[in-house]
N, CA, C and O atoms as a CHARMM CRD file, in Angstrom:
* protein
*
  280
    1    1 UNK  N     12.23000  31.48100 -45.38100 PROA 1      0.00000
    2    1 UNK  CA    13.27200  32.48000 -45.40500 PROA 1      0.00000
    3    1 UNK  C     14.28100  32.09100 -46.47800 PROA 1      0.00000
    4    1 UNK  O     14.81900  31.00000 -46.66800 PROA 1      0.00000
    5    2 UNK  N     14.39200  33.09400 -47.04800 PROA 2      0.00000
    6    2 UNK  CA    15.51600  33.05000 -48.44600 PROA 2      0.00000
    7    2 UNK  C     17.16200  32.94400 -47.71500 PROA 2      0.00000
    8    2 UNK  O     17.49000  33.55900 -46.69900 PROA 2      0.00000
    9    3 UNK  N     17.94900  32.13300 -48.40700 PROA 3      0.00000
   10    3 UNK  CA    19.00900  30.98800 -48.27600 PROA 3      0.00000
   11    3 UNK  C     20.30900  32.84300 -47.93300 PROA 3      0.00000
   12    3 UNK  O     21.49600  32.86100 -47.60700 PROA 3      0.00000
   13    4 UNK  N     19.41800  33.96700 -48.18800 PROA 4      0.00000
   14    4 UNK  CA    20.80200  35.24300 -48.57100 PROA 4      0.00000
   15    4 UNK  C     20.17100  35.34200 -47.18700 PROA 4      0.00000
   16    4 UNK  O     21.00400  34.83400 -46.43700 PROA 4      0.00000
   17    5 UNK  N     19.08100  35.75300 -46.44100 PROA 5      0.00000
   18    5 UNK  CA    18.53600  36.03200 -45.04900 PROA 5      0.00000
   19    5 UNK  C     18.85900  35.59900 -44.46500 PROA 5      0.00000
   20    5 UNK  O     19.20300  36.24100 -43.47300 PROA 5      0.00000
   21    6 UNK  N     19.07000  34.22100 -44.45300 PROA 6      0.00000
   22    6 UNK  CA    19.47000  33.95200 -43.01100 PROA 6      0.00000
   23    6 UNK  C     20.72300  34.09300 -42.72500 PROA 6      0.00000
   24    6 UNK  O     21.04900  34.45200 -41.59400 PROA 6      0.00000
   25    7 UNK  N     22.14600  33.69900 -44.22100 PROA 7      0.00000
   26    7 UNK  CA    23.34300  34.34900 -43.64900 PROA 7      0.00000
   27    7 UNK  C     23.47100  35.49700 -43.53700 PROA 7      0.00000
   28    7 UNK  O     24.59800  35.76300 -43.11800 PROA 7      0.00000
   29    8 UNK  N     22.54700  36.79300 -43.79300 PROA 8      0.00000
   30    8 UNK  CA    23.10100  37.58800 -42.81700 PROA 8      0.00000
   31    8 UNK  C     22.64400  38.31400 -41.34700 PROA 8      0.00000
   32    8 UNK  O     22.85800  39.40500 -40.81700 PROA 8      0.00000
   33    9 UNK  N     21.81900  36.96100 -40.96000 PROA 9      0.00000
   34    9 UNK  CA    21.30200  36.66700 -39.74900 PROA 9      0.00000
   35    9 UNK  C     22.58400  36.24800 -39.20600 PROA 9      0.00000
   36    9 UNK  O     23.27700  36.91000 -38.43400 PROA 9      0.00000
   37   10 UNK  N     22.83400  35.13700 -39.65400 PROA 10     0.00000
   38   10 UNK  CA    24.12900  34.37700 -38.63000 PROA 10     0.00000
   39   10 UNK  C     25.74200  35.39500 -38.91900 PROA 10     0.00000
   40   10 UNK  O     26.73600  35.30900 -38.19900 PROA 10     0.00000
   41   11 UNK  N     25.64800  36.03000 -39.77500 PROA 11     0.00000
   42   11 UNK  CA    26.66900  37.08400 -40.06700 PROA 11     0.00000
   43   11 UNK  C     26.64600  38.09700 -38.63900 PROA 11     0.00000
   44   11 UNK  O     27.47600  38.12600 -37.73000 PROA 11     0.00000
   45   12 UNK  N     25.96600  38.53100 -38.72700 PROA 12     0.00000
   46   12 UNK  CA    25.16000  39.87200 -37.82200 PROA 12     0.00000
   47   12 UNK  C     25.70300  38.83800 -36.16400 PROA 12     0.00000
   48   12 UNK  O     26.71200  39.08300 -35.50200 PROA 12     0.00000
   49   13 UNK  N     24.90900  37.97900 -35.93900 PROA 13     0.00000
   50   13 UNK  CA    25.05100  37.15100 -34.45400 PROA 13     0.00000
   51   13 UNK  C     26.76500  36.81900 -34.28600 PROA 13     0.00000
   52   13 UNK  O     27.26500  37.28600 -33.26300 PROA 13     0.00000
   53   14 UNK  N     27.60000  36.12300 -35.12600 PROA 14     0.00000
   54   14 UNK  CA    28.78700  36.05100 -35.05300 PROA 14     0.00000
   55   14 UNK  C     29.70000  37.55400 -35.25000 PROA 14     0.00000
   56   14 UNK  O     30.86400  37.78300 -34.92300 PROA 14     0.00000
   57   15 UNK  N     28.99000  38.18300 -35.71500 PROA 15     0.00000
   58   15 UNK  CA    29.82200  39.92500 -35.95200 PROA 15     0.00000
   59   15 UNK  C     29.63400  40.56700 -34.43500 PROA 15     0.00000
   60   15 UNK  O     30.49300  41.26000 -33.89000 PROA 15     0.00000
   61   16 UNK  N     28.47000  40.24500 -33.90400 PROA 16     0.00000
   62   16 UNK  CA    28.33900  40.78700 -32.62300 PROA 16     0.00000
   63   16 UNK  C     28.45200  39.57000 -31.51800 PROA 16     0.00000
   64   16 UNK  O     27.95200  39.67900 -30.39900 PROA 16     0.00000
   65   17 UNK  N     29.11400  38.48200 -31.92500 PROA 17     0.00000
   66   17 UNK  CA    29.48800  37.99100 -30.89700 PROA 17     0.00000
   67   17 UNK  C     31.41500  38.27000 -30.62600 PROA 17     0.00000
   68   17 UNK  O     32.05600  38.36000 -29.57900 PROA 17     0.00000
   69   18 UNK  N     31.71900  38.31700 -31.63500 PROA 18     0.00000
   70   18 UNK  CA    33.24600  38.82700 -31.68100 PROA 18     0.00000
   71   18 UNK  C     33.47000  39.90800 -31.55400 PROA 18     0.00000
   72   18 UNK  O     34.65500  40.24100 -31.58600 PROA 18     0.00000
   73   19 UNK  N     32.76100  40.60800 -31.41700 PROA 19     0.00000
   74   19 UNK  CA    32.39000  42.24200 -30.72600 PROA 19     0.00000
   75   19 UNK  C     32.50600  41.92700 -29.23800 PROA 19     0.00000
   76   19 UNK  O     33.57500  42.14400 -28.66800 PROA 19     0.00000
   77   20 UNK  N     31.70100  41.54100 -28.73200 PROA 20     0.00000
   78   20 UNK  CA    31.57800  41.07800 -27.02700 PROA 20     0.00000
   79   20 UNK  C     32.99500  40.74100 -26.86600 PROA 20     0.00000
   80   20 UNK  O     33.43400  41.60400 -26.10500 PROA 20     0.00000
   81   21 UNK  N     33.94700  39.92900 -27.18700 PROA 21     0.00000
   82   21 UNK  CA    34.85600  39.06400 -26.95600 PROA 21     0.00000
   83   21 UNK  C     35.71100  39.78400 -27.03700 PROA 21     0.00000
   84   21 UNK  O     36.55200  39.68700 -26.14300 PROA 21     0.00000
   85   22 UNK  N     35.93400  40.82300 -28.08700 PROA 22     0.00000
   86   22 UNK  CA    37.00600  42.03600 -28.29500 PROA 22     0.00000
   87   22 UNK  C     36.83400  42.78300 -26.91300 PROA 22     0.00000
   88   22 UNK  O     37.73800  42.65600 -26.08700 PROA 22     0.00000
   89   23 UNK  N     36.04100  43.33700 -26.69700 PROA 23     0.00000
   90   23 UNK  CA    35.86100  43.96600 -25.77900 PROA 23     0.00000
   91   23 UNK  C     36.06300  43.58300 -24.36100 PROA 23     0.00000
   92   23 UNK  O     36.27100  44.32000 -23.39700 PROA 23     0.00000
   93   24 UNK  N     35.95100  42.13600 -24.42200 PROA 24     0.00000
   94   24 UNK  CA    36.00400  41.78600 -22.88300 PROA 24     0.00000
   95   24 UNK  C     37.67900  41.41400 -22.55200 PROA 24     0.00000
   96   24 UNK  O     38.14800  41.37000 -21.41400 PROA 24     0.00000
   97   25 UNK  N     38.45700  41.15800 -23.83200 PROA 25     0.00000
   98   25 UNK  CA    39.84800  41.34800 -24.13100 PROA 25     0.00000
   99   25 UNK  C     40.04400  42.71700 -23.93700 PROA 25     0.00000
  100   25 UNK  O     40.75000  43.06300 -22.99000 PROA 25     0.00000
  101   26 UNK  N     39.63100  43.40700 -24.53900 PROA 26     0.00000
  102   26 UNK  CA    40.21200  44.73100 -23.92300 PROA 26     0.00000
  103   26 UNK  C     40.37900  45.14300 -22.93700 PROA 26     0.00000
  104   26 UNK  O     41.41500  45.77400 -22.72600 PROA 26     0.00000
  105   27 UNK  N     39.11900  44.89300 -21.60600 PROA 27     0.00000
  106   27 UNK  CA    39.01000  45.27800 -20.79600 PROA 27     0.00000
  107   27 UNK  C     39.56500  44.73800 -19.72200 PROA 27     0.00000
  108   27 UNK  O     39.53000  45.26700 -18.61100 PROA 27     0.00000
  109   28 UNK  N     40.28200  43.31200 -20.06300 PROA 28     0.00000
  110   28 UNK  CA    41.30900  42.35200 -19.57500 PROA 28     0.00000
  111   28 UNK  C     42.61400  43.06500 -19.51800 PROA 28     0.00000
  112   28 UNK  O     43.25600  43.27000 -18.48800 PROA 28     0.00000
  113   29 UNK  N     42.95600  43.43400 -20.76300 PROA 29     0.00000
  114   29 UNK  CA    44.21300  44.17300 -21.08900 PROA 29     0.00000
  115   29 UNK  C     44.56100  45.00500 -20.19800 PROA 29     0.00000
  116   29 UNK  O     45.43200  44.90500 -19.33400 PROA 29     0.00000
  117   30 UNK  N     43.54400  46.19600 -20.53500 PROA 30     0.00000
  118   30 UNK  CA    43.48600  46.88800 -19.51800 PROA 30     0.00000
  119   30 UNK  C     43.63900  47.12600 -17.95100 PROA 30     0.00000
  120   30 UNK  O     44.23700  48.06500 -17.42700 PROA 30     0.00000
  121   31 UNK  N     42.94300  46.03000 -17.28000 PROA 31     0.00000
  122   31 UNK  CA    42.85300  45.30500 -15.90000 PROA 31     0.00000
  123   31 UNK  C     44.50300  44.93000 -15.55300 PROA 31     0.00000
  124   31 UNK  O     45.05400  45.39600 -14.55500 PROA 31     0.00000
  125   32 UNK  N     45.33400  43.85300 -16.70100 PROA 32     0.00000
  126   32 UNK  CA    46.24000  43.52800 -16.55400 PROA 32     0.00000
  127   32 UNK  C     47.37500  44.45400 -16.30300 PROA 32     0.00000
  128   32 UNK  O     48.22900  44.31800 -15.42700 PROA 32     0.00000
  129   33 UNK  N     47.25300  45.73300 -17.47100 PROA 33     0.00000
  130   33 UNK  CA    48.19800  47.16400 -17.52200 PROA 33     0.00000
  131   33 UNK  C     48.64900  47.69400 -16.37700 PROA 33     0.00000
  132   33 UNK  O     49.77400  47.97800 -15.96500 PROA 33     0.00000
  133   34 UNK  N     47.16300  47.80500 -15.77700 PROA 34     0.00000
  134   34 UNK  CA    47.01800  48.76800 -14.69400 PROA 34     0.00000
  135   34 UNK  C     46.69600  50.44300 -15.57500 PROA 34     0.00000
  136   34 UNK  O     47.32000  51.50100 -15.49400 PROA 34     0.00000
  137   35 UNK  N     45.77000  50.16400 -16.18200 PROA 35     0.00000
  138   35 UNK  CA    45.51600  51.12300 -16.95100 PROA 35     0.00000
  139   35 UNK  C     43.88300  51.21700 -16.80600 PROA 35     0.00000
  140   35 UNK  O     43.19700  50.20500 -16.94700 PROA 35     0.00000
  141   36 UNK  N     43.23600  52.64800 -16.48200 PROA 36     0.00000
  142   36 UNK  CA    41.83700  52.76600 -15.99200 PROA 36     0.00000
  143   36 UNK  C     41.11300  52.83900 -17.52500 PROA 36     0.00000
  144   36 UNK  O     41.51000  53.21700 -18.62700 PROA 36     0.00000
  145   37 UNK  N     40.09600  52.38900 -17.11300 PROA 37     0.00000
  146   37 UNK  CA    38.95400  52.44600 -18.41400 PROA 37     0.00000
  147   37 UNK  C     38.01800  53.83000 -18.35200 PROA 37     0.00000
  148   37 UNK  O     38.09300  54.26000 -17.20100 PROA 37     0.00000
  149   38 UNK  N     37.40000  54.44500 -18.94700 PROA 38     0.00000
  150   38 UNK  CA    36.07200  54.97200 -18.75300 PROA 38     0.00000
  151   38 UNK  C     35.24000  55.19400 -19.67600 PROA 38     0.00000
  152   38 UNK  O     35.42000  55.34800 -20.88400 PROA 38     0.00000
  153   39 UNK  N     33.92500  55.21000 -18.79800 PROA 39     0.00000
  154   39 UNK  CA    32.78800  54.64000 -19.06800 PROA 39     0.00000
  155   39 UNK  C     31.79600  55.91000 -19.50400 PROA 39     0.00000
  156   39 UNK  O     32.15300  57.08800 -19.49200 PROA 39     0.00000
  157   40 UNK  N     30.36800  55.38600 -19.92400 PROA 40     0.00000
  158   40 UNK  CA    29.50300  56.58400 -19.29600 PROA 40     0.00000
  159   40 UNK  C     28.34200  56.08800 -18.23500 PROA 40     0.00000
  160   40 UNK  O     27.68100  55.05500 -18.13300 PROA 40     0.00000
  161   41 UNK  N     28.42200  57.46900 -17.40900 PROA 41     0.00000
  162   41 UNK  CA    27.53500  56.61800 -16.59000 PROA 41     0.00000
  163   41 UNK  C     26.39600  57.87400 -15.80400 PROA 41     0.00000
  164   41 UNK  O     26.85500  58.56600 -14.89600 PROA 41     0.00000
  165   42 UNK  N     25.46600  57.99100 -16.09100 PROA 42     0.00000
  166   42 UNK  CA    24.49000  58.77300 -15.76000 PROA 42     0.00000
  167   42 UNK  C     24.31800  59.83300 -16.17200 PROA 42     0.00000
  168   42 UNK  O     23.56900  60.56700 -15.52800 PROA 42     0.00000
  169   43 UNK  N     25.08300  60.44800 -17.68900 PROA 43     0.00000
  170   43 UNK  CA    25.12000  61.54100 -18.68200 PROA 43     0.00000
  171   43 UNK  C     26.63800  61.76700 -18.38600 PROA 43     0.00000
  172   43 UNK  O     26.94900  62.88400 -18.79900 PROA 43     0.00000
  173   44 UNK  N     27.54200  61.20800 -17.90200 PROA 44     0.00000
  174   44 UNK  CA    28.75200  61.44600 -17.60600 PROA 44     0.00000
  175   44 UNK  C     30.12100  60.52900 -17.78700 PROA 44     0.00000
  176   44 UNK  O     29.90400  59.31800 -17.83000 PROA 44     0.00000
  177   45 UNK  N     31.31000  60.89000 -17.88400 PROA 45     0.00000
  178   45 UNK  CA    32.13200  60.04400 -18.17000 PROA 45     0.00000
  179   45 UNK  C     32.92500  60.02800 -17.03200 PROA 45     0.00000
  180   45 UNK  O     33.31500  61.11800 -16.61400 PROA 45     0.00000
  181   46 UNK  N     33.36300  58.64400 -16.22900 PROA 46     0.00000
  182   46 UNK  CA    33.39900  58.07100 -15.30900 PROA 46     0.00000
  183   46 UNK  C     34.56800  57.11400 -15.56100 PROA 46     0.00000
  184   46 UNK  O     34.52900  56.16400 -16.34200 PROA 46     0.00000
  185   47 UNK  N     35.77200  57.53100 -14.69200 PROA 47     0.00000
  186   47 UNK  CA    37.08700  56.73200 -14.95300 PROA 47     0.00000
  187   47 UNK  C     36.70500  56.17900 -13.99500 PROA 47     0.00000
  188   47 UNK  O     36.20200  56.65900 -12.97900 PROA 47     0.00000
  189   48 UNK  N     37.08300  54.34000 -14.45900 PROA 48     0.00000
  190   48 UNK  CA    37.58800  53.56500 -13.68800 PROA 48     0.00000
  191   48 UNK  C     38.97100  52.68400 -13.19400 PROA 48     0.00000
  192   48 UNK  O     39.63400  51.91800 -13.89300 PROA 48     0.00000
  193   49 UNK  N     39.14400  52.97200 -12.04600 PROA 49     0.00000
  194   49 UNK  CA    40.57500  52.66500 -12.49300 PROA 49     0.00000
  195   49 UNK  C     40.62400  51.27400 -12.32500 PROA 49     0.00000
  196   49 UNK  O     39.55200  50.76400 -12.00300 PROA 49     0.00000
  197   50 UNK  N     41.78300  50.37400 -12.48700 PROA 50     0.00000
  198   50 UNK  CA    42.35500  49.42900 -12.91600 PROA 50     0.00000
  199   50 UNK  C     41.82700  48.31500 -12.01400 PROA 50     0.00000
  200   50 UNK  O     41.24400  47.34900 -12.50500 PROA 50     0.00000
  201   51 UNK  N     42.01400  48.43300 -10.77200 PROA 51     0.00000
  202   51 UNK  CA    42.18900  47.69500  -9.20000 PROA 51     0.00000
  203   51 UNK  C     40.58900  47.32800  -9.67700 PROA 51     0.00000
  204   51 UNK  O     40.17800  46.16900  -9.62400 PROA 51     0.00000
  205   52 UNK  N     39.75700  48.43800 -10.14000 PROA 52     0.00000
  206   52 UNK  CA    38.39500  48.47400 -10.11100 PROA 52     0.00000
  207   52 UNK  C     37.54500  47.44700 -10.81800 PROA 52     0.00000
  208   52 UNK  O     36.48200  46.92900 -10.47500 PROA 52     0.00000
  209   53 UNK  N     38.27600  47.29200 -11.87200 PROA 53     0.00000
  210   53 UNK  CA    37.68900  46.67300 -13.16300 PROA 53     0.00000
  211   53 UNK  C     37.27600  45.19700 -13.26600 PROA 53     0.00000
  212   53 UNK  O     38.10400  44.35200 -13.60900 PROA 53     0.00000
  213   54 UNK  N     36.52100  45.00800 -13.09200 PROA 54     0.00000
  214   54 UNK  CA    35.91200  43.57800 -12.87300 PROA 54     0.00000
  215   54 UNK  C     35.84100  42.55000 -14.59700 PROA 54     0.00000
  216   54 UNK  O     35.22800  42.59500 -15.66400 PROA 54     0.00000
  217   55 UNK  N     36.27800  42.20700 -14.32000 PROA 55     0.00000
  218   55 UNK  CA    36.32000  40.77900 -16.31900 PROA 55     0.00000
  219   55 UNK  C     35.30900  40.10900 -15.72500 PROA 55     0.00000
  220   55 UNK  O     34.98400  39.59500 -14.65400 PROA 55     0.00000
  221   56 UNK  N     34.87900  40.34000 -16.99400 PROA 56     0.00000
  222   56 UNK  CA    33.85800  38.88300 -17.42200 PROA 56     0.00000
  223   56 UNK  C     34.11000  38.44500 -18.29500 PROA 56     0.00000
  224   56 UNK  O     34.86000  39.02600 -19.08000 PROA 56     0.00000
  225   57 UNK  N     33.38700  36.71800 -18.66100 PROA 57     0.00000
  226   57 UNK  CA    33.20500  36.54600 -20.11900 PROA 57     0.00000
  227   57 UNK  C     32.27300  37.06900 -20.71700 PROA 57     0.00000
  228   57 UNK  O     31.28900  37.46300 -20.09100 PROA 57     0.00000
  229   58 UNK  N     32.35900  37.18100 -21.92500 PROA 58     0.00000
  230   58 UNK  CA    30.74900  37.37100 -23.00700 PROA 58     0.00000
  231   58 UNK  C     29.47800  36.65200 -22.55000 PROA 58     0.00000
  232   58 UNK  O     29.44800  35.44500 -22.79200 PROA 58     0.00000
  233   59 UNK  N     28.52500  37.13900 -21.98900 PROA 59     0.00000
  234   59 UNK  CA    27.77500  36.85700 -21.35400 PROA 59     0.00000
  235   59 UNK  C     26.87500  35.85800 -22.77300 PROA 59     0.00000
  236   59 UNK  O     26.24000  34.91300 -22.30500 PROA 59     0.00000
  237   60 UNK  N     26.79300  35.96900 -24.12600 PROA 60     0.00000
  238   60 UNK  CA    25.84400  35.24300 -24.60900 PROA 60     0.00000
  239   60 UNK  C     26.52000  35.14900 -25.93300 PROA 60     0.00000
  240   60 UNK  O     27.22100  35.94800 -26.55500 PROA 60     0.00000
  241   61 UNK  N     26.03000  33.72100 -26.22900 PROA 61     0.00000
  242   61 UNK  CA    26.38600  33.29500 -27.17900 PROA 61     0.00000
  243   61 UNK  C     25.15300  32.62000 -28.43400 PROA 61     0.00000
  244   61 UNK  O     24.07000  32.15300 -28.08200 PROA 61     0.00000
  245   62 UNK  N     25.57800  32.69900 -29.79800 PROA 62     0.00000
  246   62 UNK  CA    24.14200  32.90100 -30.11600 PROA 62     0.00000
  247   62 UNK  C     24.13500  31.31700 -30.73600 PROA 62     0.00000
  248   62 UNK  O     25.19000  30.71000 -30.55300 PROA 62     0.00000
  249   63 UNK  N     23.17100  30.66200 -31.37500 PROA 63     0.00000
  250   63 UNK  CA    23.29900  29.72500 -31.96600 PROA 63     0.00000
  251   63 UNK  C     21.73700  29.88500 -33.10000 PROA 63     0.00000
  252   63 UNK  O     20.61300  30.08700 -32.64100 PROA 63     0.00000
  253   64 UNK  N     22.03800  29.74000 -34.54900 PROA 64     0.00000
  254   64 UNK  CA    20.80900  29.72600 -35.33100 PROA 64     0.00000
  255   64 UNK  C     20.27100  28.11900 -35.43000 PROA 64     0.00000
  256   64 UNK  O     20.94400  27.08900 -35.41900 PROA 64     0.00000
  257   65 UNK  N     18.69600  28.31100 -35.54000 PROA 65     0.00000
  258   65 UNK  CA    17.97900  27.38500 -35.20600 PROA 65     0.00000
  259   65 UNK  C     17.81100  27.15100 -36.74600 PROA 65     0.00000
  260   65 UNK  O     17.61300  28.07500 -37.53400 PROA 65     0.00000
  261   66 UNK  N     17.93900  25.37500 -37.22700 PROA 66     0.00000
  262   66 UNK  CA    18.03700  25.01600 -38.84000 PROA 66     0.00000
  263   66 UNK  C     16.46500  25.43400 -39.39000 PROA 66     0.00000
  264   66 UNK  O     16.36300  26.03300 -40.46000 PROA 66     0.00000
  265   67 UNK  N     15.30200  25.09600 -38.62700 PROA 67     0.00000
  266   67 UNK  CA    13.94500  25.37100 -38.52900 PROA 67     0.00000
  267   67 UNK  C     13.46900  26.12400 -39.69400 PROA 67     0.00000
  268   67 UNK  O     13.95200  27.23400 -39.91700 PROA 67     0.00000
  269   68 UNK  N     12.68900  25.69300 -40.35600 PROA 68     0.00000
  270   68 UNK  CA    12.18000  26.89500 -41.53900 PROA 68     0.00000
  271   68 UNK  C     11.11900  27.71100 -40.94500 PROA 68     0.00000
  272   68 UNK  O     10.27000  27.10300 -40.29300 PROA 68     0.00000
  273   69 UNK  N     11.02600  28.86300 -41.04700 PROA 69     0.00000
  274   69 UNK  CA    10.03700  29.48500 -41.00300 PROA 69     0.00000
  275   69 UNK  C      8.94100  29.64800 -41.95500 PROA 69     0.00000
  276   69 UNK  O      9.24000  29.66600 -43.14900 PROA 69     0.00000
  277   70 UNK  N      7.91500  29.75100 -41.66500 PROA 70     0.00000
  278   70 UNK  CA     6.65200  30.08400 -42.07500 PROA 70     0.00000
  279   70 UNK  C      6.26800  31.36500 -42.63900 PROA 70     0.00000
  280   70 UNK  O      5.10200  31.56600 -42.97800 PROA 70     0.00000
């Protein structure tokens, strides 16, 4: 794999890992406000309110393997 491929392999994994993290901040924020989120949920948009809203962390985190490929 060419030395431009793989950073924007690890570009892409860290772009969408700070994606997750934004979001799970947001949805903190939110929680904290007392301000409802909504969602979609079965072709529909679905307020949740505040009391409701369950935080998590970013469930995954990525790590690139140094390994050359074949």
């Amino acid at each position: 794999m060419k030395k431009g491929k793989r950073t924007s392999f690890l570009l892409a994994y860290k772009a969408e890992e700070a994606l997750r993290k934004a979001v799970a901040e947001a949805i903190a924020d939110h929680r904290r406000n007392g301000v409802p989120i909504a969602i979609w949920r079965n072709g529909k948009v679905v307020r949740i309110p505040a009391e409701q809203i369950e935080v998590r962390e970013p469930e995954v985190e990525y790590s690139v393997s140094h390994k050359k490929r074949k």
